[in-house]
C-alpha positions in Angstrom: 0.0 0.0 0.0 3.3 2.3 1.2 4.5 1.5 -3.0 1.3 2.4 -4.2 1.0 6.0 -2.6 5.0 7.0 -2.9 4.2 5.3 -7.1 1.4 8.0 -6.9 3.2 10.6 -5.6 6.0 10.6 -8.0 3.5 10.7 -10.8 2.7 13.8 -9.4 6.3 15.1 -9.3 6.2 14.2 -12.8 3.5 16.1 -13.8 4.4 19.5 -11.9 8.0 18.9 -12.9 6.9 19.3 -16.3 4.5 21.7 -16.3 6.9 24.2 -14.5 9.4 23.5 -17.1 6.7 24.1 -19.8 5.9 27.7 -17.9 9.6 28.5 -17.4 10.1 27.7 -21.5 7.2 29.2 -22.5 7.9 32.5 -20.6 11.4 32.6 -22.1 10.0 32.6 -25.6 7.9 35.0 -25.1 10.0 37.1 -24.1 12.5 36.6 -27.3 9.6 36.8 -29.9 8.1 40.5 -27.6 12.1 41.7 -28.2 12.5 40.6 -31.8 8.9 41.8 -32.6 9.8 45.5 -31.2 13.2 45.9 -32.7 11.9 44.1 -36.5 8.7 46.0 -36.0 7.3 42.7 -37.1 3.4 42.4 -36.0 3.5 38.7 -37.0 5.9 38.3 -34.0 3.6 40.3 -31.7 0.4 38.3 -32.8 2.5 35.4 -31.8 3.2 36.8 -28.6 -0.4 37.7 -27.8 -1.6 33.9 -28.6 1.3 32.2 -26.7 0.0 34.8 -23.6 -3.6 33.1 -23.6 -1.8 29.8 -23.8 0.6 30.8 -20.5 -2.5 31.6 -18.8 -3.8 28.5 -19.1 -0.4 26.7 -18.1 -0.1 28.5 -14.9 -3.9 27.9 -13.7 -3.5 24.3 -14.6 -0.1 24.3 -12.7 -1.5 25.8 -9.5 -4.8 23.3 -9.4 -2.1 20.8 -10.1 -0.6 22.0 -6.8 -3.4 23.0 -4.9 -5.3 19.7 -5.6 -2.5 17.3 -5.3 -2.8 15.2 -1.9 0.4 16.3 0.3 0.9 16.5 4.3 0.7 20.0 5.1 4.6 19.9 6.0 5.0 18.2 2.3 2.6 21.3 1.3 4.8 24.1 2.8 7.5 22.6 0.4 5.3 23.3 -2.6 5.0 27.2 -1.7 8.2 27.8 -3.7 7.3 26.3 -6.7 4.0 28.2 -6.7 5.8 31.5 -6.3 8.2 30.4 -9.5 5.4 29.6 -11.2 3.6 33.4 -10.9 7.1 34.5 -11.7 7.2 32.8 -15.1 3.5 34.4 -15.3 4.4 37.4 -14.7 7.3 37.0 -17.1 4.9 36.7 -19.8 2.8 39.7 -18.9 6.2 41.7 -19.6 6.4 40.5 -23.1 2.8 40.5 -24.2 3.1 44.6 -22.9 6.1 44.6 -25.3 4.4 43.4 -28.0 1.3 45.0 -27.8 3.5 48.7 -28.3 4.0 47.3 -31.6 0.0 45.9 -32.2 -1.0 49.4 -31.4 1.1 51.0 -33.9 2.6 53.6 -31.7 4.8 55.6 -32.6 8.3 54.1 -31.4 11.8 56.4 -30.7 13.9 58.2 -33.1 16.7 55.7 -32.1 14.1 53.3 -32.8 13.4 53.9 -35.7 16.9 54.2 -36.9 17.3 50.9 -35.4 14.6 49.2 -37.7 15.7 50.9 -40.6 19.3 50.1 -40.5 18.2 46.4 -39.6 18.6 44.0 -42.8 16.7 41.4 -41.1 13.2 40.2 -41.7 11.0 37.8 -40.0 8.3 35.3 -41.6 5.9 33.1 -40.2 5.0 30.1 -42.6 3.7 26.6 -42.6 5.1 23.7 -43.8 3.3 21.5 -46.6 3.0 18.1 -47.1 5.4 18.4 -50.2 8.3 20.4 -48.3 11.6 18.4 -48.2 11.9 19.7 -44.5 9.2 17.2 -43.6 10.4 14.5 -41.1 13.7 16.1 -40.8 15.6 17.4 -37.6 16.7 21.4 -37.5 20.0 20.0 -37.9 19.2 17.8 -40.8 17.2 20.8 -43.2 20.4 23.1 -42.6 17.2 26.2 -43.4 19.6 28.7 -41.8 22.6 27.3 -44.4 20.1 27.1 -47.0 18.4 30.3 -47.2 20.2 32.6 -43.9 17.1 32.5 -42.1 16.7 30.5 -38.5 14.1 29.3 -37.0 13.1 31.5 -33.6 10.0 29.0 -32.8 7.8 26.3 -34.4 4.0 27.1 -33.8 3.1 23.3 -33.8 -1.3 23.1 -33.6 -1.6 25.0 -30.0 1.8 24.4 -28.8 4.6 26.5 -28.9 8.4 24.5 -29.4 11.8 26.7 -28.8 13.6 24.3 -31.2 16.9 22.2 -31.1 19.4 20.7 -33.5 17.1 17.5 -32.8 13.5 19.2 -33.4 11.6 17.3 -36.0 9.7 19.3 -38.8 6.2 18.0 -39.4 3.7 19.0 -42.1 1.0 21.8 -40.8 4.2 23.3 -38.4 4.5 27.2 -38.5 7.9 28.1 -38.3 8.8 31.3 -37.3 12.0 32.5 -38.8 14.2 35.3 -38.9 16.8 36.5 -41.0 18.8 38.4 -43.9 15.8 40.0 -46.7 17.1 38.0 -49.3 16.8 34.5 -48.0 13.3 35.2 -47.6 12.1 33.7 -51.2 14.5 30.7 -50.7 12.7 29.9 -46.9 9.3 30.3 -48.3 9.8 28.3 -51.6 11.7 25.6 -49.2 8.4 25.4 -46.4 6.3 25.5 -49.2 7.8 22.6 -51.4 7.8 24.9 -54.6 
């Protein structure tokens, strides 16, 4: 019986280990996307912010019933106060960014260093989805060398309603939205590559 409830209780580690790892990840990309959206002036990045901020609020309610609802001696309890401080940290994290961003959905008007800033910039940022006939399909970042192939890298892979900061071992799948930033003139190579054309 003992094996049964310490079995149980782990599965519960489990689960809030990786939801707070989902929070701290997702935080931390919104964050990059809010920054890259202000200095590009790119409202594609700042939509993306304002979705992944509905998404984070979900996260962090789920995370705290997780906690709240999870059966623990109240001395075990007291130990689980930390993790739901981190977790409103990571919340508030996001609130940060989605206030970046939304400088840039309202269209105000940003600083003269600002501006100078976007205008000198040679970078660009697309968002597009892969199809079924891309030759990035099934293969790791690594693998479709994008940035080699066209200068552009991929800042995040919008992936149905999940977010993924990806690695050199990220597989590409049909229907993915990659966000990608980069030189101008690698933008026709990137889209004719996702596209398959």
């Amino acid at each position: 019986m003992r094996g049964e409830g310490s079995a149980s209780k782990k599965k519960v580690f489990e689960k809030i280990t990786k939801e707070l790892i989902e929070l701290k990840n997702t935080s931390e990309l919104m964050i990059d996307l809010a920054y890259s959206a202000l200095l590009l002036n790119s409202v594609e990045l700042a939509e993306e912010v304002e979705m992944l901020e509905e998404k984070m609020d979900s996260l962090h309610t789920d995370f705290e019933l997780r906690i709240l609802s999870s059966d623990f001696k109240p001395e075990e309890a007291k130990e689980f106060l930390g993790l739901i401080r981190i977790g409103s940290v990571t919340e508030r994290i996001a609130d940060a960014a989605e206030k970046i961003s939304s400088l840039v959905l309202r269209g105000l008007k940003s600083h003269p260093v600002m501006n100078l800033v976007i205008e000198e910039s040679e970078e660009t940022v697309l968002r597009a989805e892969v199809s079924e006939n891309s030759p990035l399909v099934g293969k790791t970042i690594k693998e479709a060398r994008i940035d080699e192939r066209t200068g552009m890298w991929i800042l995040a892979i919008r992936r149905n309603n999940r977010w993924i900061r990806p690695k050199s071992t990220t597989k590409i799948e049909a229907g993915d939205v990659l966000i990608a930033s980069g030189y101008a003139e690698g933008e026709e190579d990137f889209l004719h590559l996702v596209s398959g054309s």
